[in-house]
C-alpha positions in Angstrom: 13.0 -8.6 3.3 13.7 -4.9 3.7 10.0 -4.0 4.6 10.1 -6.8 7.3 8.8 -10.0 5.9 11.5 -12.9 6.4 9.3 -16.1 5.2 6.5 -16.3 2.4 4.4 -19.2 1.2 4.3 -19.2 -2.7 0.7 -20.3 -3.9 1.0 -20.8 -7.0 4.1 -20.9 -9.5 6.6 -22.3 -10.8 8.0 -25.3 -8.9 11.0 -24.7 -7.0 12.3 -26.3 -4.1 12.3 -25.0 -0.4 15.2 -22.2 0.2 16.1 -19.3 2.3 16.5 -18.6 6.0 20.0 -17.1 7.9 19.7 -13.9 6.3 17.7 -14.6 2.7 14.1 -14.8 2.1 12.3 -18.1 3.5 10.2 -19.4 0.5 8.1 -22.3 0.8 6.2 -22.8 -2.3 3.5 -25.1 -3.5 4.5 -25.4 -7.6 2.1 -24.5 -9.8 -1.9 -25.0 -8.8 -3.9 -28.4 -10.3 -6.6 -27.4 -12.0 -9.1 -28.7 -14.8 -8.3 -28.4 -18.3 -9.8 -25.0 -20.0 -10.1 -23.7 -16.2 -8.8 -21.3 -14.0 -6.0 -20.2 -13.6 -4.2 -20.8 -17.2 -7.4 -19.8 -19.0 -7.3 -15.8 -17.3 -3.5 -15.5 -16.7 -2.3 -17.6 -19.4 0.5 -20.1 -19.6 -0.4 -22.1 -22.9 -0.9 -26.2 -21.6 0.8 -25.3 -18.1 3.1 -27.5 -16.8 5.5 -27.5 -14.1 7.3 -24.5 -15.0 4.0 -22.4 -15.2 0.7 -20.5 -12.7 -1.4 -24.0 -13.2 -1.2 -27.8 -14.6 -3.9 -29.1 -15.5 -5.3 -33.0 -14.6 -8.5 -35.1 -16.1 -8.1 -38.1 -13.9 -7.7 -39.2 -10.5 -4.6 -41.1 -11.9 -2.9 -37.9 -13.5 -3.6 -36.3 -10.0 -2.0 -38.4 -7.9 1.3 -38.5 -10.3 1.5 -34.5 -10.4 1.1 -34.6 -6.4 3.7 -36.8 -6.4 6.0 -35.2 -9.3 5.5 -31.7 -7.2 6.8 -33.1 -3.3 9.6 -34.9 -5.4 10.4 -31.2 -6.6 9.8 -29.8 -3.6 6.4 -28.4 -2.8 5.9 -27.8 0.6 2.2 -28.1 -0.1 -0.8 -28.3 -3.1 -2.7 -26.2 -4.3 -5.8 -27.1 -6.2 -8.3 -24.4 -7.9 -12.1 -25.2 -7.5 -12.9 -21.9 -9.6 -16.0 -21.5 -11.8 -15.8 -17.7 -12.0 -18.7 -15.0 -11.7 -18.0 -13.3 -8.4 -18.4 -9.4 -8.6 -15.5 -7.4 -8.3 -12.7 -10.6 -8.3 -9.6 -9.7 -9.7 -9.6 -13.1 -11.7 -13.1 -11.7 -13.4 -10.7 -8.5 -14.9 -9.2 -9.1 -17.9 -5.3 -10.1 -17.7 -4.0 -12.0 -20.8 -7.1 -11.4 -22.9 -10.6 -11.3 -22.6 -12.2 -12.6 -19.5 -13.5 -16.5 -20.9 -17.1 -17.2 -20.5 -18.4 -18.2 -17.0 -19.1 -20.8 -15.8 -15.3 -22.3 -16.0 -14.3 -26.0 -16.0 -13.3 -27.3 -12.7 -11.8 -30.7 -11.0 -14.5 -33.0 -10.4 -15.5 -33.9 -7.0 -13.7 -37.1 -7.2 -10.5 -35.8 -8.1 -10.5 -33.4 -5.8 -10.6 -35.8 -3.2 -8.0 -37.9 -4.4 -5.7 -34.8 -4.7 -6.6 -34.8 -0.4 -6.3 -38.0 -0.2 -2.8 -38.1 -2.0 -1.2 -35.3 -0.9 -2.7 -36.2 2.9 -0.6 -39.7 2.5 2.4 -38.1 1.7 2.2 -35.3 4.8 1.3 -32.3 3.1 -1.3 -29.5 3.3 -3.9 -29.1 0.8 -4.6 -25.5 -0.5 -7.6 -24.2 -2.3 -9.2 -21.4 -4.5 -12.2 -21.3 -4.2 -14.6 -18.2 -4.4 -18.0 -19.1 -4.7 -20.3 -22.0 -2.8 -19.7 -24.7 -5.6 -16.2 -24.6 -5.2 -16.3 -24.0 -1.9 -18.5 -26.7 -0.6 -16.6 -29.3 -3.2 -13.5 -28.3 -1.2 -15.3 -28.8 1.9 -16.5 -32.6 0.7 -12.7 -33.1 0.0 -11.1 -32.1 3.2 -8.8 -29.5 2.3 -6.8 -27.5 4.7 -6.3 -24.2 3.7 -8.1 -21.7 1.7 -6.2 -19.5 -0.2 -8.5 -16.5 0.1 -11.8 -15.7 1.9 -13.9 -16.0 -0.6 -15.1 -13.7 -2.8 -18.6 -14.2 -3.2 -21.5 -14.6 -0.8 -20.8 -17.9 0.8 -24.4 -20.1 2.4 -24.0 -19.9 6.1 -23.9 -24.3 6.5 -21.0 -23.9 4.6 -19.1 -20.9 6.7 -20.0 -23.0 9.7 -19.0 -26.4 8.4 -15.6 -25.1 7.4 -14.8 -24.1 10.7 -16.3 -27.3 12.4 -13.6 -29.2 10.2 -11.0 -26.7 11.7 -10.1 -25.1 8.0 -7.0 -22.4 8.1 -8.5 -18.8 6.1 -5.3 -16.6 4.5 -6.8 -13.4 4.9 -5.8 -11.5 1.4 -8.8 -8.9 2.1 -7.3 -5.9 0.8 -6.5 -7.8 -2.5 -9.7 -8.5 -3.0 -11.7 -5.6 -1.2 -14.0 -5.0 -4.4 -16.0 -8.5 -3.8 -18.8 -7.6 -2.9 -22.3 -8.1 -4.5 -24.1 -5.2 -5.3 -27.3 -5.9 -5.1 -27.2 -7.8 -1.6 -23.8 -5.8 0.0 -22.2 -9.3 0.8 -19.0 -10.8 0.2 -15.4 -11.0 1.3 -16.4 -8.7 4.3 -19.5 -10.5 5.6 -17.8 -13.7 4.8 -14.9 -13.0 7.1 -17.3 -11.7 10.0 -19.0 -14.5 9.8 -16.3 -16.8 9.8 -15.0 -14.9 12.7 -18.0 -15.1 14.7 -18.1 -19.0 14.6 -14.7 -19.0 15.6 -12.5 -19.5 12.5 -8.9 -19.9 12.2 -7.1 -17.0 9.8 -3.3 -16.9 9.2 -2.5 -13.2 7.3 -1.5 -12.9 3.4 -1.8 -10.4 1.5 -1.1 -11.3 -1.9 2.2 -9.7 -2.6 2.2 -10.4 -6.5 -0.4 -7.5 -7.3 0.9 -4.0 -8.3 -1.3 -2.1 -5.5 0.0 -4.4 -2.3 3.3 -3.4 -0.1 5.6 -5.6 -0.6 6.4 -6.0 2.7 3.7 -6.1 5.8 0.7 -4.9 4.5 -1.3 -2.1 7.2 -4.4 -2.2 5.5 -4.3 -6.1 5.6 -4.1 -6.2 8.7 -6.3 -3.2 9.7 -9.0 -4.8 8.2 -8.6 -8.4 9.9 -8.7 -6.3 13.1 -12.0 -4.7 12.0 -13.9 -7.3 10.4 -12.7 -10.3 13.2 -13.0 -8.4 16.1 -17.2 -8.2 16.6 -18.9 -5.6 18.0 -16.1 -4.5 20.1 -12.3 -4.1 19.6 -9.8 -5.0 22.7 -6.1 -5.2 23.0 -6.3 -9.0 22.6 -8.1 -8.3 19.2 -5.1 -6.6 18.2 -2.5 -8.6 19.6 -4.3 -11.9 17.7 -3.9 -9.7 14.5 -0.2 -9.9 15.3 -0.1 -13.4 16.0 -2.1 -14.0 12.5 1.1 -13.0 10.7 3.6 -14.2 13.3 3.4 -16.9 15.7 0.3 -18.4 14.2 1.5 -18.6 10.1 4.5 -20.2 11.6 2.8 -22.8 13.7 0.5 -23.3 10.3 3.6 -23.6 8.3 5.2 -26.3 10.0 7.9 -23.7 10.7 6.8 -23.4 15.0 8.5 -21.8 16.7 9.4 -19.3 13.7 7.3 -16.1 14.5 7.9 -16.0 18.1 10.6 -14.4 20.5 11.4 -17.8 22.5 15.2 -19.6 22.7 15.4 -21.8 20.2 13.0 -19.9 17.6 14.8 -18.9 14.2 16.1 -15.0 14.9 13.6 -13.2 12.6 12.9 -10.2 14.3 11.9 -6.4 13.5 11.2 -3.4 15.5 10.0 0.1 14.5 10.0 3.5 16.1 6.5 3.9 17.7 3.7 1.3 19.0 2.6 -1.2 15.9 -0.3 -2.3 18.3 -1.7 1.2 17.8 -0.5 1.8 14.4 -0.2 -0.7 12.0 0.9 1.6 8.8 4.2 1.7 11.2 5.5 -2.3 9.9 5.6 -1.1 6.7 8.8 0.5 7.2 10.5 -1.0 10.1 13.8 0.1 11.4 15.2 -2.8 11.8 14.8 -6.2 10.0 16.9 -9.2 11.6 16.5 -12.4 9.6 18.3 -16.0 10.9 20.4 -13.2 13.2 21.8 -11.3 10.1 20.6 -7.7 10.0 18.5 -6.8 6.8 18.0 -3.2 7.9 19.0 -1.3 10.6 18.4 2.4 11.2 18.5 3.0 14.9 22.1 3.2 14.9 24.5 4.4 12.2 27.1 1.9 11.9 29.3 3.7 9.6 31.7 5.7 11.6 34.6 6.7 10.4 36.4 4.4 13.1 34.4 1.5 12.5 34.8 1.8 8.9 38.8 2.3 9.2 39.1 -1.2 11.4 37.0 -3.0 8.9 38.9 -2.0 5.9 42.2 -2.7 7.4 40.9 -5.9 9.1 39.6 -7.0 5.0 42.7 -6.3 3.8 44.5 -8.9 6.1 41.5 -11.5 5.6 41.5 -10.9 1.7 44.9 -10.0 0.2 44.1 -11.6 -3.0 41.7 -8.9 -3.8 42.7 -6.0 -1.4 46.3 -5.6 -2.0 48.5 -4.1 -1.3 47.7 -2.9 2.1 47.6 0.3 4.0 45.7 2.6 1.3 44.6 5.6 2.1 40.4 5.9 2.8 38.5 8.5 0.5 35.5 9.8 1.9 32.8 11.0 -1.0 29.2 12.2 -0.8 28.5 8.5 -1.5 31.1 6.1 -0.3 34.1 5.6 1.8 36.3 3.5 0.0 39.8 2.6 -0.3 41.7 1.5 -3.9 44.1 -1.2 -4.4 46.4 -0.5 -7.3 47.9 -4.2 -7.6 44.2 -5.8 -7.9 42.7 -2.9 -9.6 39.6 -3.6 -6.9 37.4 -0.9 -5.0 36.3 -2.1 -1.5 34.0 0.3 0.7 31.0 1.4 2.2 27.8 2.8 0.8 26.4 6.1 2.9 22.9 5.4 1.5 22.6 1.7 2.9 25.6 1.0 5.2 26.5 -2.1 3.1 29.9 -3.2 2.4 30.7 -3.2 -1.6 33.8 -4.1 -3.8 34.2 -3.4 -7.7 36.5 -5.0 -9.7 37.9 -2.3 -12.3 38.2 -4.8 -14.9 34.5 -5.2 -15.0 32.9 -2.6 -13.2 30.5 -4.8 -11.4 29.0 -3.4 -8.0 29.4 -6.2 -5.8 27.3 -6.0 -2.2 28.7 -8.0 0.4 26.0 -7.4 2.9 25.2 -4.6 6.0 28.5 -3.8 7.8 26.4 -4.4 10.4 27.2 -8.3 10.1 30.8 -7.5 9.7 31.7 -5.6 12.7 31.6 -8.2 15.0 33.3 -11.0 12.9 36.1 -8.2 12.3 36.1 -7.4 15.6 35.5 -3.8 15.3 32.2 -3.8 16.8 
């Protein structure tokens, strides 16, 4: 949230219900992804048998399928996610070793006929259909199914009838190119690169991701990511639409993708998610890494363009908190101490702490009894529901 990303589609996890918005993080999430027994991913990140509380769960039957589809919307997947992963493909992340040895390729994976009933299912009961898939067998197998999202460009060197099929059935790429950067195969020089400019030159759709989970990725807007959409999508010439669709690919677009329209955009009605940095993003992407100012559902996150922490601002809000909480501020009219870190004010008769933080602008309270740091949000979102805006 504090590096500017309000809303994030979780691809594969633990199953949790839908949450967030007005000021928390907006997580959609698809549980954990079907997958064949022995495969990918339980057999490289581990997770025993799986299960609905793990990375994967895995299915040997159409029937099994359809009642873990329907177990996962009942817990509140916003959409599946299915693996179609035999493993090989230089330079994947999944082909380094993670909870052991990497396991023998080829891997197990879902036949063809249960990966159409997990479409077919999941398409009955209104939800998107997500994929891994890195290589042509998987790839064309999701293809045959009718999925509606890939995951990840692939990895490997995918046949050109199956770059141009996927876009003639109008499939959704998640970019995650930075991730996965080191596919490429040696001996030819193709991979996630050439994929992606080929996709891009038949006219495919790409919504941004940047898999957040890996230790090397910004958790927040990742530059790069987005750098290198601009570069590989953009052909033999780059324009200011170029960029401005790079935008949209982690704005307007993922939204409209998401079912979340008009989330993403800066039209009445839309949810008020909304940064801004100092300088121009359209020439500088590197700049949304750190934005000034990070509004989610209308509650500031982050806010740097203007201090809000004036000595006068802070005075009203303390002595307006101590009329609106006078079970735990009490009793009134203490004196403010400024320190290098805080300005605070200390209530004998509740033994509580109530004051702002210099290094973040948020409003805290301690209780002495327990000495728990207690945030209570920017002062920001204070000032104008204490009127001292």
């Amino acid at each position: 949230m504090e590096h500017g990303v309000t809303t994030v589609q979780d691809t594969g996890g633990p199953l949790q219900a839908k949450e967030g918005g007005d000021g928390t993080l907006r997580l959609l999430n698809t549980g954990p992804i079907i997958q064949a027994a022995g495969g990918y991913p339980l057999n490289v990140f581990g997770g025993g048998d799986g299960g609905y509380d793990k990375i994967g769960i895995p299915v040997a039957s159409t029937a099994e399928a359809e009642k873990v589809i329907t177990d996962l919307i009942a817990g509140g997947a916003t959409a599946i996610k299915m693996a179609l992963e035999p493993g090989g493909e230089t330079g994947a992340p999944w082909m380094q070793p993670h909870d052991g040895p990497v396991p023998e390729t080829p891997w197990p994976i879902l036949s063809q006929d249960i990966a159409n009933a997990i479409v077919a299912k999941a398409h009955a009961l209104g939800k998107r259909v997500l994929v891994h898939a890195g290589e042509n067998t998987g790839f064309e197998r999701a293809l045959n199914a009718g999925v509606d999202e890939f995951a990840h460009i692939p990895c490997g060197e995918i046949r050109e009838d199956l770059l141009q099929r996927a876009v003639d059935q109008g499939v959704t790429f998640v970019t995650t190119i930075d991730t996965l950067a080191a596919c490429v195969n040696t001996a030819t020089g193709k991979g996630i690169h050439s994929n992606t400019m080929s996709l891009a030159s038949k006219g495919a759709k790409f919504i941004y991701g940047s898999e957040i989970g890996h230790d090397n990725v910004p958790w927040g807007i990742n530059g790069e990511e987005l750098h290198m959409i601009l570069h590989l999508t953009s052909g033999e010439s780059i324009d200011f639409t170029g960029v401005v669709n790079v935008i949209k690919a982690a704005t307007s677009k993922a939204g409209e993708h998401l079912g979340l329209a008009p989330l993403g955009t800066l039209v009445a009605g839309a949810p008020a998610d909304v940064i801004a940095v100092k300088g121009n993003p359209f020439q500088k992407f590197k700049l949304l890494e750190y934005p000034q100012l990070v509004i989610s559902g209308g509650r500031t996150i982050v806010s740097k363009f203007i201090n809000q922490s004036s000595p006068a601002s802070i005075e009203c809000f303390l002595t307006w908190a101590e009329g609106k909480y006078p079970e735990l501020l009490s009793p009134a009219g203490q004196t403010t101490v400024v320190s290098s870190l805080y300005s605070y004010r200390y209530y004998p008769a509740t033994q509580v702490y109530a004051g702002i933080s210099f290094a973040d602008n948020h409003v805290y309270f301690m209780k002495q009894a327990d000495g728990l740091l207690r945030s209570e949000g920017p002062l920001v979102n204070w000032l104008p529901v204490s009127g001292c805006q």
